[in-house]
C-alpha positions in Angstrom: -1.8 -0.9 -5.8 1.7 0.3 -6.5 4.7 -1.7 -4.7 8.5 -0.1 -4.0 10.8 -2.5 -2.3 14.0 -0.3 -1.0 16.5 -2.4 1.0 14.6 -3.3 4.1 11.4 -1.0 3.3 8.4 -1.6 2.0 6.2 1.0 0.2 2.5 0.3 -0.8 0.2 2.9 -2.8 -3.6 2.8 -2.9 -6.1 3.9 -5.7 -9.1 5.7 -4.2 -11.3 2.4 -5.0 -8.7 0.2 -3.4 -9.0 2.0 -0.1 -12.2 2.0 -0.1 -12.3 -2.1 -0.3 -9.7 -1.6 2.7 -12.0 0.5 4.9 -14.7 -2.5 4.0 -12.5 -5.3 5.0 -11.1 -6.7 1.7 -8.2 -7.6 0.8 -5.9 -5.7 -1.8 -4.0 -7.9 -3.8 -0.9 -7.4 -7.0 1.1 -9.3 -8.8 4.5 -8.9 -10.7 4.9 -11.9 -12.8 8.7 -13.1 -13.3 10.0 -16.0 -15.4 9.8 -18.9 -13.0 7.2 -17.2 -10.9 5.1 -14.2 -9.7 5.6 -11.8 -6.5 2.2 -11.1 -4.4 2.0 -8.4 -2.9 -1.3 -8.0 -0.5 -2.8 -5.7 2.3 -5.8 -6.9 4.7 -7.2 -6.0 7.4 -6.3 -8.2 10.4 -4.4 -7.9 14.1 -3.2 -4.5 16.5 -1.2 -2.7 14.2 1.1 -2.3 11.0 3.0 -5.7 10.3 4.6 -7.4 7.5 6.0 -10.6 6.6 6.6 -12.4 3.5 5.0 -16.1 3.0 4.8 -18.6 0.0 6.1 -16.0 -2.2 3.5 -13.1 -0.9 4.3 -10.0 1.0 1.7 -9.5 3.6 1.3 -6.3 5.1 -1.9 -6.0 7.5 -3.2 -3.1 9.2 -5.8 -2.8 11.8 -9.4 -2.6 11.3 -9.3 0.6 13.7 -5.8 2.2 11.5 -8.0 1.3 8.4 -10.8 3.2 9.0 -9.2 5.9 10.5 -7.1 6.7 7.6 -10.0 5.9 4.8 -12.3 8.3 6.3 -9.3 11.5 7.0 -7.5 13.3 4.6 -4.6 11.1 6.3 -2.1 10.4 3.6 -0.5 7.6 4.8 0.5 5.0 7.4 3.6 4.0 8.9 4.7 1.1 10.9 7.8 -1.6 11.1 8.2 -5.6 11.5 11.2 -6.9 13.3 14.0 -9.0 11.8 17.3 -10.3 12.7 19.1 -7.2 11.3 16.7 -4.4 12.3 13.5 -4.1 11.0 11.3 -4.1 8.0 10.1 -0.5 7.5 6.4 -0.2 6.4 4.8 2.8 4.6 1.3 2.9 2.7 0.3 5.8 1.2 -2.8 7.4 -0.9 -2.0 7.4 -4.4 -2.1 11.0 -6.2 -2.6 12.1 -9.3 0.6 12.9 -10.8 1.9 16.6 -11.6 4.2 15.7 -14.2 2.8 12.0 -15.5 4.6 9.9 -18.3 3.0 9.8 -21.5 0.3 7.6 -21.7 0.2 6.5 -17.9 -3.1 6.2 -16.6 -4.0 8.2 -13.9 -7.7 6.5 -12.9 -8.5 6.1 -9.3 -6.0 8.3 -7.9 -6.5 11.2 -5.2 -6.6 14.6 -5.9 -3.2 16.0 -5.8 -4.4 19.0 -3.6 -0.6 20.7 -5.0 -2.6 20.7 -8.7 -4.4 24.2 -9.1 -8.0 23.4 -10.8 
């Protein structure tokens, strides 16, 4: 699972294999380790909607067993929602990872969609 942070917006993207484990109820879980610590980043399954919040050094972003399943199962690219805070809100987008057109040398491309923008 890729992470973007952009002011108040989150940005999640899912390997094929990872939303599988979504659409079966587990958790999706990263990590970006920092001197003095690590960031977690993880989506579930649990509650009504799209939500975030960030707790113990982890952003959680959940999603609803019924949005899960929905967008596992469609050729549904991605899901949007938002989570209030004092100056606005947090917006939330997760998205189905595709293959790249134009990858970097040596990046690893395993897991991902097919980009239906690649010709075969």
């Amino acid at each position: 699972m890729k992470l973007r942070l952009l002011e108040d917006s989150i940005r999640l993207r899912l390997l094929e294999p990872e939303v599988a484990d979504i659409a079966a109820g587990t958790p999706v879980v990263g990590k970006t380790s920092m001197p003095g610590g690590a960031l977690l980043y993880r989506l579930s399954v649990s509650g009504e909607d799209v939500q975030a919040a960030f707790i113990d050094s982890t952003i959680e972003v959940t999603i609803s067993e019924e949005i899960a399943q929905e967008w596992a199962r469609s050729q549904q690219v991605s899901i949007r929602g938002a989570s209030p805070i004092a100056e606005g809100e947090t917006k939330i987008l997760i998205e189905k990872d595709f293959t790249c057109i134009n990858p970097a040398d040596g990046e690893d491309q395993t897991g991902t969609f097919a980009n239906p923008n690649l010709q075969h």
